[in-house]
C-alpha positions in Angstrom: 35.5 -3.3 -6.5 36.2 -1.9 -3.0 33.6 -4.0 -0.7 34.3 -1.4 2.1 33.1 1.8 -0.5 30.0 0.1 -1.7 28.8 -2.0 1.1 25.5 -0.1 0.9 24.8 -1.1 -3.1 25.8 -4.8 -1.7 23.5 -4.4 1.2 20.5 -2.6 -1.5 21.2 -5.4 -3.8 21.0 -8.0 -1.6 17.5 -6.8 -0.2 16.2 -6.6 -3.4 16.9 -10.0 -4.3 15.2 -11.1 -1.1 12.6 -8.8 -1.8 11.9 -10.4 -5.5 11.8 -13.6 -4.1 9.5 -12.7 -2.4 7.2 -11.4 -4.8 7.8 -14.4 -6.7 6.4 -16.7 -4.0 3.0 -15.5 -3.5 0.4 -14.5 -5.4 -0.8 -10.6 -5.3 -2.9 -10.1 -2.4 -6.3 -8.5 -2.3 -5.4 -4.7 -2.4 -2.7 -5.3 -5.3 -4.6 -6.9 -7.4 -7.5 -4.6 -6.9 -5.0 -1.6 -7.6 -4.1 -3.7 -10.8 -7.5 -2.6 -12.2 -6.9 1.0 -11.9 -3.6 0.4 -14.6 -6.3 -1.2 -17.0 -8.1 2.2 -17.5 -6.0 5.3 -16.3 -8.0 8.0 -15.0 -7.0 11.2 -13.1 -8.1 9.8 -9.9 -10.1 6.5 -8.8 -13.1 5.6 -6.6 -10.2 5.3 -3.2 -6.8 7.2 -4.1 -5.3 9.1 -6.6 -3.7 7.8 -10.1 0.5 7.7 -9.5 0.0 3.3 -8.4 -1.7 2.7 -11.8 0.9 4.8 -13.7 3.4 2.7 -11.4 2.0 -0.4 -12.5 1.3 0.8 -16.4 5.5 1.3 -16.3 7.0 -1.8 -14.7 4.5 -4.2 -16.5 5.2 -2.4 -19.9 1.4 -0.6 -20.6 0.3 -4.2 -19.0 2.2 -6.3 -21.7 3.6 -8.6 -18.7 1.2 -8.5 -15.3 2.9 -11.5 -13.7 3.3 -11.0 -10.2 6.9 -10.0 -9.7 6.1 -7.3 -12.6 3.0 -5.8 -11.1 4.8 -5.5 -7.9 8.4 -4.4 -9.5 7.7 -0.6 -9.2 7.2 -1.1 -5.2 10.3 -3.5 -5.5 12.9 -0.5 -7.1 11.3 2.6 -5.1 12.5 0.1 -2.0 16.1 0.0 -3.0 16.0 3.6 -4.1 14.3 5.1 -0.6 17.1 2.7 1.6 19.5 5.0 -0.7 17.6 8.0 0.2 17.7 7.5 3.8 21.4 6.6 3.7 22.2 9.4 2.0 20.0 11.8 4.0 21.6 10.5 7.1 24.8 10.5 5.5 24.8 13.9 4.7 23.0 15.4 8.4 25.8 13.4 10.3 28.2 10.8 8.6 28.2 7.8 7.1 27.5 5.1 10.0 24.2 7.2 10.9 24.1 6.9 6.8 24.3 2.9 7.1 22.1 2.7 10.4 19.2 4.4 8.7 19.8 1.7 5.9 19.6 -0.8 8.4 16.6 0.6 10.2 14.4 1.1 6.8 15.0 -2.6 5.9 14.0 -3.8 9.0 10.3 -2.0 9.1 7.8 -4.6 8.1 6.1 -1.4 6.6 8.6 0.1 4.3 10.5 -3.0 3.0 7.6 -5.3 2.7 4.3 -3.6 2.7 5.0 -0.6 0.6 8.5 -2.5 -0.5 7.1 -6.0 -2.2 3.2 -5.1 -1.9 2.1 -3.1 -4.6 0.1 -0.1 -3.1 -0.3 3.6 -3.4 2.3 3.9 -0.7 5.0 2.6 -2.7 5.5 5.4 -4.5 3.8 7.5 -1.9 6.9 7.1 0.5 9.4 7.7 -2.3 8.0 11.1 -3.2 8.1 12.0 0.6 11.3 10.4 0.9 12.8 12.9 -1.7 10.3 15.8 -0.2 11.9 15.2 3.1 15.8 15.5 1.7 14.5 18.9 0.1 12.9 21.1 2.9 15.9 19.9 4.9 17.8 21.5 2.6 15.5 24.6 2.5 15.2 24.8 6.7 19.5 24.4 6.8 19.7 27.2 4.3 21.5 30.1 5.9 20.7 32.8 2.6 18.1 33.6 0.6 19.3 32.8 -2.5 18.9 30.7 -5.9 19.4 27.5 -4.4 16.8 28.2 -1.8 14.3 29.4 -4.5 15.2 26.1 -6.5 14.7 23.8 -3.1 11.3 25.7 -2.4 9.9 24.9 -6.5 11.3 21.5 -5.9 9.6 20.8 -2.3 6.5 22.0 -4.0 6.9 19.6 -7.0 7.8 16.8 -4.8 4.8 17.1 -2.2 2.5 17.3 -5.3 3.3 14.0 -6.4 3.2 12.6 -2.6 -0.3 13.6 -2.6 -0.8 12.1 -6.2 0.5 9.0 -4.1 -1.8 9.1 -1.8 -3.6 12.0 0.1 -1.5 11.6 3.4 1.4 13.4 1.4 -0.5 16.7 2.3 1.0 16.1 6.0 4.1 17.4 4.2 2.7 21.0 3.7 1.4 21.0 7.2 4.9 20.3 8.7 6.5 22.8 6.8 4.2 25.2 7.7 4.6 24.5 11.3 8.2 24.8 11.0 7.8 28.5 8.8 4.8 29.8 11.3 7.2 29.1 14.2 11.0 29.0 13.6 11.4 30.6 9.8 8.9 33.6 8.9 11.5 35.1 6.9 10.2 32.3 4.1 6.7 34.3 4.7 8.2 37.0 2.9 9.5 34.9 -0.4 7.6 34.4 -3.1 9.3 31.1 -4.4 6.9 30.2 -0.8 3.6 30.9 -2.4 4.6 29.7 -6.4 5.9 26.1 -4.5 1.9 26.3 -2.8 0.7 26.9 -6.7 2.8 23.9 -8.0 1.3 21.8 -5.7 -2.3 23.2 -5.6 -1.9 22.3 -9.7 -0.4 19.1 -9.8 -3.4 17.7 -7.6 -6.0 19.5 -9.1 -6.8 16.8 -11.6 -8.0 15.3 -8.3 -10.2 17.9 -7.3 -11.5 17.9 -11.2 -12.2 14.2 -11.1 -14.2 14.4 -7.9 -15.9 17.7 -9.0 -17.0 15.5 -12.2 -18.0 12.4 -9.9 -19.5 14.1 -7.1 -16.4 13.7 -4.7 -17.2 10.4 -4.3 -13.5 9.8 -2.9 -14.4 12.2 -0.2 -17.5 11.0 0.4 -16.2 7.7 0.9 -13.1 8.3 2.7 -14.7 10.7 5.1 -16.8 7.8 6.5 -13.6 6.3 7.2 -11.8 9.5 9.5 -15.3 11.1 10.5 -16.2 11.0 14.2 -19.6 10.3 14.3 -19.8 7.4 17.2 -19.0 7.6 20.6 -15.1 6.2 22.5 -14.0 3.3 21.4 -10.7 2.2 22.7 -10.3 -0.9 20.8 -9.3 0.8 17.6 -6.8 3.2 19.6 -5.1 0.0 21.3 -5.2 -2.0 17.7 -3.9 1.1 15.8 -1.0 1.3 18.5 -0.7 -2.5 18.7 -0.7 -1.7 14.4 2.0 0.6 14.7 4.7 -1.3 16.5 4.6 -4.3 14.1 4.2 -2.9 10.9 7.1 -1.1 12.1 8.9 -3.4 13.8 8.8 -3.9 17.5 12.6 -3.4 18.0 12.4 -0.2 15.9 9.6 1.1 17.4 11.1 1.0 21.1 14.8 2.8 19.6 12.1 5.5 18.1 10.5 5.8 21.5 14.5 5.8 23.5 15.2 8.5 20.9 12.3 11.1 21.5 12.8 10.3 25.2 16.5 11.4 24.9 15.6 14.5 22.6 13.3 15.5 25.5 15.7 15.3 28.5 18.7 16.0 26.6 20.5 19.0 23.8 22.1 16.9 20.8 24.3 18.0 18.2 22.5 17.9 15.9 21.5 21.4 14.3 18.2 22.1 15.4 16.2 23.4 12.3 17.2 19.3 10.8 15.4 18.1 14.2 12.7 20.2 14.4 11.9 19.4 10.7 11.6 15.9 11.1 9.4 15.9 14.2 7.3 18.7 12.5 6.9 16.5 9.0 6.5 13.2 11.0 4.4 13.7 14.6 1.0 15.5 13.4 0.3 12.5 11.0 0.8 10.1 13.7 -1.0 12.2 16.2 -3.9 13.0 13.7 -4.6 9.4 13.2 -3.7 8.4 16.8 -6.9 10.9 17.8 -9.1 9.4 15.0 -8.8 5.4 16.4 -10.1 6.9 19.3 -13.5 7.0 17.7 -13.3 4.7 14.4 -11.1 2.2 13.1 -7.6 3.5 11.6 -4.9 1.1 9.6 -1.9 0.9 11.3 0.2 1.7 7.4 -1.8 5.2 7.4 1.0 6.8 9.4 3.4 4.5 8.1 6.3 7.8 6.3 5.5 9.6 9.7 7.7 6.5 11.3 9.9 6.3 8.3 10.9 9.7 9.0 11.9 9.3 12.7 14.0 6.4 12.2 16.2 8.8 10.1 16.0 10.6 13.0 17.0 8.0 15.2 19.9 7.4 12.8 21.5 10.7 12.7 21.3 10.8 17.0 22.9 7.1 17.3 26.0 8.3 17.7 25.1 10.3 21.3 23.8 7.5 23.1 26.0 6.3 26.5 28.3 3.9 25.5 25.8 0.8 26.6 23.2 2.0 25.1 24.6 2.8 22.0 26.3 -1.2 22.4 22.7 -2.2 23.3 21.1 -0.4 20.1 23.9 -1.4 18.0 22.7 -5.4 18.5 19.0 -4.2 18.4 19.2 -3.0 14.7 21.2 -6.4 13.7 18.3 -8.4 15.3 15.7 -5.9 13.8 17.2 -6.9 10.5 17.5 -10.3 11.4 13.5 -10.1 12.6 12.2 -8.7 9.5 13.8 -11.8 7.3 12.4 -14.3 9.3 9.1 -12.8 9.1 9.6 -12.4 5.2 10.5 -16.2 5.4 7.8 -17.5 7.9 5.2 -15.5 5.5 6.0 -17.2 2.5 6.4 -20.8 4.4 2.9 -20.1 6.1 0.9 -18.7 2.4 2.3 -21.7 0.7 2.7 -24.5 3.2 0.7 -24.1 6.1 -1.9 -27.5 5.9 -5.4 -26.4 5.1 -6.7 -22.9 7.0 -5.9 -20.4 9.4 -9.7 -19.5 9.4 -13.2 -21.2 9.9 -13.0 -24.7 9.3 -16.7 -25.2 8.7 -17.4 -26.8 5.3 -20.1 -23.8 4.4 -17.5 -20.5 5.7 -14.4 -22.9 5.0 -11.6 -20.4 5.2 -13.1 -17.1 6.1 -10.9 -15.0 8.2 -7.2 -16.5 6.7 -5.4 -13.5 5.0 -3.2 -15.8 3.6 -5.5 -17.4 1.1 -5.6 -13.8 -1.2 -2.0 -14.8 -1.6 -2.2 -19.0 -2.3 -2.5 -20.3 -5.7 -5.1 -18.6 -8.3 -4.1 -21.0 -10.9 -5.8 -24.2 -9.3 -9.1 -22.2 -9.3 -8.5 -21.4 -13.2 -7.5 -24.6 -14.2 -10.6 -26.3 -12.9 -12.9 -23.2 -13.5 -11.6 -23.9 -17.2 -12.5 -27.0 -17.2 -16.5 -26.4 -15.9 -16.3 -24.0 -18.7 -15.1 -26.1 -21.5 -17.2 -28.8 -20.5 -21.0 -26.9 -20.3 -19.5 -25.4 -23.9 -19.1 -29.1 -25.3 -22.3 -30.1 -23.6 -23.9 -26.8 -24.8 -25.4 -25.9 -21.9 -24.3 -22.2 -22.3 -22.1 -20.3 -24.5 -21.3 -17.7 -22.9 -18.1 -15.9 -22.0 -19.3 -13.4 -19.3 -18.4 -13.9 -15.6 -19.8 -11.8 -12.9 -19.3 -11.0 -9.5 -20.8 -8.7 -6.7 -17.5 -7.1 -5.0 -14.0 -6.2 -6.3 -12.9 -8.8 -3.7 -12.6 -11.2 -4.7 -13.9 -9.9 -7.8 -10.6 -8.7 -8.7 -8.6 -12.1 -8.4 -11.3 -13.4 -10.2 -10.9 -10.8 -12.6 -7.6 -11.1 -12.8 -6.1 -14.7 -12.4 -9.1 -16.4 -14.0 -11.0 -14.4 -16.4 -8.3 -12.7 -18.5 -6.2 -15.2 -18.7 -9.2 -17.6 -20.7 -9.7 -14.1 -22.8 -13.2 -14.2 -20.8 -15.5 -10.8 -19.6 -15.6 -9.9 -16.5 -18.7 -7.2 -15.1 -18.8 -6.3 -11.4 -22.8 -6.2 -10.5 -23.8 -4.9 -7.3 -23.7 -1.8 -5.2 -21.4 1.3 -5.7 -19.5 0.6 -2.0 -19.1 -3.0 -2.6 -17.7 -2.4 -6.3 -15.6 0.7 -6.3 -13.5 1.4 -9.2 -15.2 -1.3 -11.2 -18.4 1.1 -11.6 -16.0 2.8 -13.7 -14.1 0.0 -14.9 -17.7 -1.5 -16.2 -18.4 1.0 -19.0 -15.2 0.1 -20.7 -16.4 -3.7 -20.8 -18.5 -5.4 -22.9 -22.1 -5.3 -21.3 -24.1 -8.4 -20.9 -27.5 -8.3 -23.5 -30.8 -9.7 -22.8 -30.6 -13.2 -22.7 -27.4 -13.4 -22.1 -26.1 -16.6 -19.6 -23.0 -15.7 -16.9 -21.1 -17.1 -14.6 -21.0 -16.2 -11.0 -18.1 -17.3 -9.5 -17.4 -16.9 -5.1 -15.6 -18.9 -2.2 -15.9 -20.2 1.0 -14.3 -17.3 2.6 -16.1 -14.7 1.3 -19.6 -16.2 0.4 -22.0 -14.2 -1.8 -25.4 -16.2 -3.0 -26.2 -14.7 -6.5 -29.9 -15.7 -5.4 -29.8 -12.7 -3.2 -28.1 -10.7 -5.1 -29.9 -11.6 -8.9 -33.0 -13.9 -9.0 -35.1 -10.6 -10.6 -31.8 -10.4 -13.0 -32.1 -13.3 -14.6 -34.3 -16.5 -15.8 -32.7 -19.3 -13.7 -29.8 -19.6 -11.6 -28.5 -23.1 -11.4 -26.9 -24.9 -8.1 -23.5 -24.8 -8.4 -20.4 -26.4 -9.3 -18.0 -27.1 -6.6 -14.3 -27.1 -6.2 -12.2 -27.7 -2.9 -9.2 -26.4 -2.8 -6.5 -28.1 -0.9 -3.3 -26.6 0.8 -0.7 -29.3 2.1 -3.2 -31.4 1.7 -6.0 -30.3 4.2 -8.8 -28.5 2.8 -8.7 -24.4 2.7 -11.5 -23.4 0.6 -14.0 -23.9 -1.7 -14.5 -22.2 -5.0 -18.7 -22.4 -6.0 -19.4 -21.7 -9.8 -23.1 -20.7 -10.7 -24.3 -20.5 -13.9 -27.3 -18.1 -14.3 -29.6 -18.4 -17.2 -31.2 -15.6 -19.6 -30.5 -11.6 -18.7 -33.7 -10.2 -18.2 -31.5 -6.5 -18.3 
């Protein structure tokens, strides 16, 4: 094999092996293993985001045959290696093959695209593969000189591709809108094609099952994401300064500033670059950023929202690399190696900190013991359903209960629960409490077995995220006992502690 040919399969390979290990190492954090209930009962659209993450997760864990950890996260784990060829070969094709290589390097070294939507399973995993392949298309279609079949083909296919983007996530719909920037201001001629309004139609029915879905379920998604982007209070700066703050780590400080050199440079100078490839990639990339940048203004944003915008623009960065000044480009050239370099140790200090870090990042008070430490979604479910196994077997040999029902009030940490303790002992699990505190799992519910009067259950909750069933069930049920109490130790300091209720006779 010539090394020199296929350094970027070695370099894909490589990151994917890294990336594995990874998954390997920690446990499925809250989101993923939330998004792990949508794959147990596919619908057309869920309670937060549209269906392609269950579909995803339904694939690499073989219709849910093996939901280890690396195998719910495995689908996030290939579309990484496949978007790093995406943008190497986008960049590859605008310029050459070093701009090819440093958009490579760049991808792999945003904390967003090769970890968070690269190991994490989440809707933007295959979200930023569908606008990956979106992007490479209305490139394509903006470069086109003729109007002819392979235009027509690029339009159905932009179409197609921005469709399942939005069945990623609704973000992808930032797609149609920089397109139609880019016709309303440079192209009109593509007014006058009607391959234009059939791509429109492809999209408009690829995400109607969406629209059908919320039309049957009251557009609950809408009415629950609204509350999230609607401005209804008054300036608040904080959320502008932590979704900026957001921005530059999830994608990396060092690539963030060679984002920020490049748009300054666009601005002051003309590249070489063709113009309609420049334009396009601002266009696609800026409004989502700006949209969301306006929004923290008023109400609290997550930094990953506007995470292809800044995928985008590194390919940008890429293809102008090559027209720096000489010490710039010598400066930049070092930057992307530490950017890489950055991203690993991160990777590795993550891991380390999840699995080795004595006791808690968060409160150490024995009543809120760990509340506040992230990394405890990630550290060892098994301990709790070892010894939640053996309260179980024990009140079953005692007979103080029978019963195989556990409940809980939220899907987190309903949904670990769920997950890495009740399937695994071929248990039931019901979520029981309000709509906004249980999301999917309203859904989720009617495919469960349902708890009878007279009925006993467990209610399992932690430290760190402290429910008391008293408040949430005393008019549900007969008797609720005091708990049962596990500690959980990391490196051998206390982290959290696991309470187990047992509530007596469902009164319905």
């Amino acid at each position: 094999m010539n090394l020199g040919k296929n350094k970027i399969y070695w370099f894909i390979g490589i990151a994917t092996l890294v990336r594995i290990a990874i998954a390997f190492c920690i446990n499925l954090g809250n989101d993923e293993v939330y998004y792990l209930t949508y794959a147990q009962q596919l619908q057309w659209n869920y309670f937060d985001h549209p269906p392609m993450v269950a579909l995803l997760i339904r694939l690499t864990t073989l219709n849910l045959y093996c939901t280890s950890d690396v195998c719910v996260r495995l689908g996030a784990i290939i579309l990484a290696a496949w978007n790093t060829y995406l943008v190497f070969s986008i960049a590859k094709q605008i310029k050459n093959e070093k701009a090819g290589y440093i958009a490579a390097l760049l991808y792999t070294a945003s904390l967003y695209s090769s970890i968070i939507a690269g190991v994490f399973i989440l809707p933007d995993s295959p979200q930023l593969f569908f606008w990956l392949l979106a992007v490479s298309v209305v490139l394509k279609i903006v470069t086109s000189q003729n109007k002819n079949t392979t235009l027509n083909f690029h339009l159905i296919g932009f179409g197609i591709l921005t469709g399942l983007c939005i069945m990623s996530k609704v973000h992808g719909v930032f797609l149609w809108i920089g397109f139609g920037l880019y016709i309303l201001f440079y192209k009109r001629s593509l007014l006058s094609n009607g391959f234009l309004y059939l791509s429109i139609m492809l999209t408009i029915a690829i995400i109607f099952p969406i629209v059908w879905w919320n039309v049957d379920n009251n557009f609950i998604t809408y009415t629950f994401h609204s509350e999230r982007v609607v401005i209804n209070n008054g300036v608040d700066l904080t959320h502008l300064i932590q979704e900026f703050t957001g921005g530059i780590l999830y994608n990396n400080p060092i690539n963030y500033f060679l984002i920020g050199a490049t748009l300054f440079s666009l601005y002051k100078t003309k590249t070489t670059v063709a113009a309609p490839v420049v334009r396009i990639l601002l266009l696609v990339s800026l409004p989502l950023i700006i949209v969301v940048l306006c929004i923290s203004v008023f109400r609290a944003t997550l930094p990953h929202w506007t995470g292809p915008a800044f995928v985008t623009l590194l390919i940008l960065v890429a293809i102008t690399f090559e027209e720096m000044t000489l010490y710039f480009k010598q400066l930049s050239i070092r930057l992307v190696g530490f950017s890489v370099g950055l991203i690993v140790i991160i990777s590795v200090a993550g891991c380390l900190v999840i699995n080795n870090i004595p006791g808690t990042l968060g409160s150490k008070n024995q009543e809120t013991l760990g509340q506040g430490d992230p990394t405890l979604d990630m550290y060892n479910w098994d301990f709790f359903r070892a010894e939640f196994k053996k309260i179980h077997n024990e009140n079953l040999k005692l007979r103080l209960t029978n019963t195989s029902f556990v409940i809980n009030n939220k899907w987190f940490p309903g949904s670990h629960i769920d997950n890495y303790i009740v399937q695994p002992l071929h248990l039931n699990f019901i979520a029981k409490g309000k709509l906004e505190d249980i999301h999917t799992y309203a859904w989720l519910n009617k495919f469960r077995n349902k708890l009878k009067m007279g009925d006993d259950a467990y209610f399992i909750t932690f430290s760190n995220s402290f429910s008391n069933p008293k408040d949430l069930y005393l008019n549900q049920f007969d008797t609720i006992q005091l708990p049962k109490k596990v500690i959980q130790y990391r490196n051998y300091k206390p982290a959290r502690v696991m309470y187990v209720y047992l509530l007596k006779g469902y009164k319905g």
